[in-house]
C-alpha positions in Angstrom: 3.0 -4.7 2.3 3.4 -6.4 -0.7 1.7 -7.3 -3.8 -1.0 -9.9 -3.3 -0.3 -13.5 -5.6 -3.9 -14.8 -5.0 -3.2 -17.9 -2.6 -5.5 -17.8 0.9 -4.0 -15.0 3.4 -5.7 -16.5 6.6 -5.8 -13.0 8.5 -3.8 -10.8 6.0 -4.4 -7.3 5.2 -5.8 -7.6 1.4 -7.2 -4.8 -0.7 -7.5 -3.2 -4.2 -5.4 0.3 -4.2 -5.2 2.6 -7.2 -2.0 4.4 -7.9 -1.9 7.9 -7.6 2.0 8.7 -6.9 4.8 7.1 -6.8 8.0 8.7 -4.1 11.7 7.5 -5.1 13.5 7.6 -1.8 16.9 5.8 -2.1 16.9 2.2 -2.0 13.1 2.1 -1.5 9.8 3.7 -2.9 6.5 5.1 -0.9 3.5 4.5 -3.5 0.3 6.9 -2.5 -3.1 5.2 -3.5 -6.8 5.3 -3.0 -8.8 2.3 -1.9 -12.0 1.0 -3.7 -13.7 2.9 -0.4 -11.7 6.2 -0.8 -9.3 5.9 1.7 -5.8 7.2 1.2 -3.1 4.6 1.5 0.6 4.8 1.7 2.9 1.6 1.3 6.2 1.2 1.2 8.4 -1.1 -1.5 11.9 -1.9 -2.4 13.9 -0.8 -4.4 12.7 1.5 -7.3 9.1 0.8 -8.0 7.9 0.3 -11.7 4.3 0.8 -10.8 2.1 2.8 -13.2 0.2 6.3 -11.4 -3.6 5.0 -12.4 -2.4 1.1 -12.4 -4.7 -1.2 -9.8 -3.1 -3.0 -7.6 -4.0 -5.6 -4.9 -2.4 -5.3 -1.8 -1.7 -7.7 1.1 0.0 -7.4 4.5 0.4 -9.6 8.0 -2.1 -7.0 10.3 1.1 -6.4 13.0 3.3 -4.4 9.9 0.2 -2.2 9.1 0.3 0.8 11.2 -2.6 3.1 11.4 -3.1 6.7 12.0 -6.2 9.3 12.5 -7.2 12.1 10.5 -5.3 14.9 11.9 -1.5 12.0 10.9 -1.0 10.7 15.0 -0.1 7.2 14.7 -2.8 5.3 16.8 
């Protein structure tokens, strides 16, 4: 997942998250949002994030590095 720039995705993954936690693990950081709908969403970014907890974000990924899971946390 990465930040979206704007241009035309074709079949990409896009959506507005807010920031609500930001994990520090190592050399990469898990940032915990909400979508515009509510849903929780977890992404993962190098290095040592600088995003704000409460900062909007847009969002993009190719749809085969999404993985998706059910309520009770089994991958589907």
């Amino acid at each position: 997942m990465t930040l979206a720039d704007g241009s035309a995705g074709g079949d990409r993954f896009r959506a507005r998250v807010r920031v609500g936690a930001v994990e520090l693990v190592g050399a990469e950081s898990y940032v915990h949002g909400t979508l515009t709908i509510g849903e929780p969403l977890v992404f993962r970014v190098a290095g040592r994030s600088r995003t704000a907890i409460d900062e909007e974000l847009e969002v993009a990924a190719e749809p085969e590095s999404l993985h998706w899971f059910d309520a009770a946390g089994r991958r589907l």
